[in-house]
N, C-alpha and C positions, 0 to 999 in steps of 0.2 A: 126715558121719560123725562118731562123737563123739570125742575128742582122747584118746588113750591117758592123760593125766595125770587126766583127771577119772575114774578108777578108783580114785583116792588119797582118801583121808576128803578130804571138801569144803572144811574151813577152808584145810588145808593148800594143794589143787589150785588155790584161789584166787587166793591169796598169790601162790604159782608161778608162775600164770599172769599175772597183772597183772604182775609181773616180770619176764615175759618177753617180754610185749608181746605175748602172743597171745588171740584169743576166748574169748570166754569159757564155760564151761557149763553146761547150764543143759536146752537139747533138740539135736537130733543134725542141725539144717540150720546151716548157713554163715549168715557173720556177713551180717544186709544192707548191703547198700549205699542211704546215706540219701538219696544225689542224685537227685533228680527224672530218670526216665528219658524224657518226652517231650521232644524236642530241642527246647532254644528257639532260636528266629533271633538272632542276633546281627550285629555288624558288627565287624571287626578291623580294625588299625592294625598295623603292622610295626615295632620299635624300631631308630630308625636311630641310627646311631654319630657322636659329637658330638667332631669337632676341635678341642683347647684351642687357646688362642691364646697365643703365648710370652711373655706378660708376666701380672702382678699388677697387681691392681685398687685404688685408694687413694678412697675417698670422701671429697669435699671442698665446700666452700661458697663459691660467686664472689660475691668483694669488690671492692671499687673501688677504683681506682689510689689515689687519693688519696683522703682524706676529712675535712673542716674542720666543726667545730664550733664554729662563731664567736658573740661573745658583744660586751659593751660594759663600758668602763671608767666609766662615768657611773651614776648613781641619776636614776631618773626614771619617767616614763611614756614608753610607746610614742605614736609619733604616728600614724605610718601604716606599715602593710607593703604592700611596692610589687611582693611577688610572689605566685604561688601554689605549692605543692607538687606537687612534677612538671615544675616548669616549666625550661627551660632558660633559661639567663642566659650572659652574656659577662663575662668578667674588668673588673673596675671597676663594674661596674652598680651602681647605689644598690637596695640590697633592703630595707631597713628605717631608720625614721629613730626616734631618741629624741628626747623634748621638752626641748630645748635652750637656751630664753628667755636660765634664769641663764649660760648661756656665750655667749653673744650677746652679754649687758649688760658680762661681763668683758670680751670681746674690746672691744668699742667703748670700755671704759676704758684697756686694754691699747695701742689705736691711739693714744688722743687724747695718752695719755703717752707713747709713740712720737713723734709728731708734734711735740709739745712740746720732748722731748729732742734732737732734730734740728734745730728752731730757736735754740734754744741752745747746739745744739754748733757750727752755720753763723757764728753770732756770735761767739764763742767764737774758731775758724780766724781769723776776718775781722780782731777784734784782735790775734789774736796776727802777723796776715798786717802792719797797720799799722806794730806797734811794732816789727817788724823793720826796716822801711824808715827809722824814726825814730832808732833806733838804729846805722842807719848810716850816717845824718846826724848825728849824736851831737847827737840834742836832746834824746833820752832818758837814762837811766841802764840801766845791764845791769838792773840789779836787777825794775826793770820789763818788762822785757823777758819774762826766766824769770818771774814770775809771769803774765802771759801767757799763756804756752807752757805753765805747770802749768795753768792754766783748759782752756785748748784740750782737753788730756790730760784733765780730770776730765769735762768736758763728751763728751770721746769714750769714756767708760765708760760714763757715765750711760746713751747712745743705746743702747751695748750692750746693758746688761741691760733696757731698754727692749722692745730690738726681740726679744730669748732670750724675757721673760714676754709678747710676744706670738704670740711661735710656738708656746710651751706651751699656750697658750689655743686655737688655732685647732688643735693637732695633739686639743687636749679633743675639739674640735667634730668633727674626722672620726671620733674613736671614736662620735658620737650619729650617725653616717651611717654605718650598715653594709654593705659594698661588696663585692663577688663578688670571693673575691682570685684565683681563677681560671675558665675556662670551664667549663661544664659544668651540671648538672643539680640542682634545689631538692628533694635526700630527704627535710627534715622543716621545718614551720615550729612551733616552741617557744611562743613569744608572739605574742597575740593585739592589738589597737590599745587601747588603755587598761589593759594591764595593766602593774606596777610592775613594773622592774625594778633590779636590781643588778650591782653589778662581779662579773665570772666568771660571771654565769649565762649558757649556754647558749642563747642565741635562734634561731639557722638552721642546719641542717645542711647542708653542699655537698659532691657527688659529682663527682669527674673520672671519668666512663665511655667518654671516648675510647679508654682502655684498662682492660681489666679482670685481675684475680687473681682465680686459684684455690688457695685453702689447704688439705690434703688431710693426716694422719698416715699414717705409714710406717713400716714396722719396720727393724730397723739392717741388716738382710743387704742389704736392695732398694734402704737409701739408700747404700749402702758403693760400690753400682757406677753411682750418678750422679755429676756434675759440674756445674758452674755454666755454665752455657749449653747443654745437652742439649735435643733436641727432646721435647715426650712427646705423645702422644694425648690430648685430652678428649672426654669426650662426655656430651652434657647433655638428657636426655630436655625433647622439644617443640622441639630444635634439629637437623634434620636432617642440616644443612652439615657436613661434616668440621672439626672445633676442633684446634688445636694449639698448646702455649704453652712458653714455655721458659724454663727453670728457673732461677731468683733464686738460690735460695738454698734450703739444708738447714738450718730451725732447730732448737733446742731446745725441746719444747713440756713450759716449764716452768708454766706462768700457772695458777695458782690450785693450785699442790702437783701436778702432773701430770710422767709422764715420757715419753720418746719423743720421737719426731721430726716435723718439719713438712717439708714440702714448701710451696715457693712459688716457683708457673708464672704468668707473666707472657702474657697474653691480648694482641699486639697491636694487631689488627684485629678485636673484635670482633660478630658479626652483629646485626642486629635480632630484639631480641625477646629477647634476653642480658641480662637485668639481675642487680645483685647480689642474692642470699639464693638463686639457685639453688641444686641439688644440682647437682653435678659429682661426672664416673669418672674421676681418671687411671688411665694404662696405663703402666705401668712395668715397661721388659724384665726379662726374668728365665730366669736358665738350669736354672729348679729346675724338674723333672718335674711337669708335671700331671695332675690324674686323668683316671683315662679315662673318659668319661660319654660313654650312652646317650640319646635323650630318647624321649619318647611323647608324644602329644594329650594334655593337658589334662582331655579329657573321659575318658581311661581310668583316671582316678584313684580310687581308692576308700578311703574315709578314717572308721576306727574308732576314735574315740577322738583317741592320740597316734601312729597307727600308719596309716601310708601303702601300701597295695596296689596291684597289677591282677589282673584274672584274666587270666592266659596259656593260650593255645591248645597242648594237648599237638601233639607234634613228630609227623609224619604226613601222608600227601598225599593220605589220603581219608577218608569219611566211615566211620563215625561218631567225632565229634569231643566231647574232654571238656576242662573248664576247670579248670586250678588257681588257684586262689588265692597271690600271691605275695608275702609282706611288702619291701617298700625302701627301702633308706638311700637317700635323695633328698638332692642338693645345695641349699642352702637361701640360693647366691646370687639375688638380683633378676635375671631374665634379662625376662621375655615375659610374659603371659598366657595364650597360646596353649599352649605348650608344658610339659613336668614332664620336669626332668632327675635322670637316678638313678647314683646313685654306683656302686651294690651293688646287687644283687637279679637283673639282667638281664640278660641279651647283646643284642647287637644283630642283628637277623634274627628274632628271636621276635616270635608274632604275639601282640595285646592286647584285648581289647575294647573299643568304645567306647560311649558313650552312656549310658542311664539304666537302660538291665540290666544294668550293672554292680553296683547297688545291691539287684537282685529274684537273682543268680546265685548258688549254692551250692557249696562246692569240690567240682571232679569232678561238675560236673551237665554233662549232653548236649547240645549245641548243634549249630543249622544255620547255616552261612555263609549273610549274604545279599552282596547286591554292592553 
């Protein structure tokens, strides 16, 4: 029947009418309905309601307890590296040696004057040892005597600084023998066997992964209600084992102009297959309400654009059944692959579709349940 307003000159009933949100006129049947009226089969999914967990999540990077970037005080060439990267080594191990000749030739000048200076200070003692006994048989003069005893004395400096310029020589030679200063694992090797090096540069990296760190930022409310030895959660996707580390320290994450805070959880035992540059979750309690999400299959997702849908099954216990279309603010933490969790849009109990008609469905088109 035609709408009492379209009796009004047409510009105006227009106007009106789009205004009002009603059909429009034009001829005197009802507005259609564009949705396909044969039912498609379908399959539905139920949105079940997703229990928060009482803590906040800190994303962090596992480091290694310790880490030595050892290097040499000498100029030279490489002679041999006596490891490979990856490998594990024991504390003391020799891992690389520098070519060493010119401190060889010092130390063996370093010894012979060594050796030298010890024979003359033996001699040295020995007369000062005689003219003591001579002078107290008075066959000597004192005078003789204290010079002597001043020999003795110059002769016992001499060995001195003797035996000092040969321990600086041989403490040279352990810098060209580079030594595992603790146990643990070979992360990088720097130089190669004939290449030049210098004082300060960097030659072997060494990791202590007997224990590991995890270093993770925080905001100030979540680090206000830690303390230094708190237990906390990790969990490190491809690590099934339950993780748990406990907390160092709250720092300042000032490095390179940055603000806010760090967290650093101390990994004491950790598993195989744990090395550093993982991604790591802490879980840190927290008494702040969290949203309440729904989730659905994965496959009931429908995605236009920047704009995430499903179509929902109008509310109903029989046939015939029609589908809206539902836009969602979806939670855009990393949870699953499986799953799609929705902030807004949903209740939990509404049914969804799933599968690859979700893509062919129209809002408000006809559909049959299959099982």
């Amino acid at each position: 029947m035609r709408h009492p307003l379209c009796k009004a000159p047409q510009g105006f009933a227009t106007l009106l009418l789009l205004a009002l949100g009603l059909p429009g006129c034009g001829d005197t049947r009802e507005a259609a309905n564009d949705a396909p009226e044969n039912p498609r089969p379908v399959q539905v999914a139920t949105a079940e309601a997703v229990s928060q967990p009482p803590y906040v999540t800190a994303a962090g990077i596992i480091r290694p307890y310790r880490r030595a970037r050892m290097g040499t005080r000498q100029t030279g060439t490489v002679e041999a590296v006596l490891v490979r990267a990856g490998e594990r080594v024991t504390a003391g191990q020799e891992i690389l040696r520098v070519d060493s000749r010119d401190l060889e030739a010092s130390r063996a000048a370093a010894l012979a004057q060594r050796d030298a200076a010890q024979e003359t200070r033996d001699q040295a003692i020995r007369n000062r040892d005689r003219f003591r006994r001579l002078y107290k048989q008075e066959l000597v003069a004192e005078v003789r005597l204290e010079e002597a005893q001043l020999e003795a004395e110059r002769a016992e400096s001499a060995l001195g600084r003797a035996e000092a310029e040969l321990t600086a020589t041989e403490v040279n030679m352990d810098y060209a023998r580079l030594r595992a200063p603790f146990s643990g694992v070979v992360s990088e090797i720097l130089a190669e066997q004939g290449s030049f090096v210098a004082p300060g540069m960097p030659l072997v990296v060494f990791e202590d992964r007997e224990r590991l760190e995890a270093e993770a930022g925080i905001d100030q409310a979540s680090a206000a209600r830690l303390a230094e030895g708190d237990r906390l959660a990790v969990a490190v996707q491809g690590i099934d084992q339950p993780l748990e580390g406990r907390l160092q320290a709250v720092l300042p994450a000032l490095a390179g102009g940055g603000t806010g805070l760090r967290l650093r959880v101390l990994i004491d035992d950790p598993p195989a297959g744990l090395v550093p540059g993982m991604v790591a979750e802490l879980r840190v309690p927290t008494t702040r309400d969290a949203p309440r999400l729904v989730r659905v299959p994965a496959g009931a997702l429908l995605r236009r654009g920047q704009l995430s849908g499903v179509f929902v099954l109008e509310a109903g216990d029989e046939a015939p059944w029609r589908v809206r279309l539902r836009w969602l603010a979806l939670d855009q933490t990393d949870r699953d692959d499986d799953w799609v969790y929705v902030k807004r849009g949903l209740e939990a109990g509404e049914r969804v579709v799933l599968g690859s008609a979700t893509s062919e469905l129209v809002d408000g088109q006809a559909v049959e349940l299959q099982d």
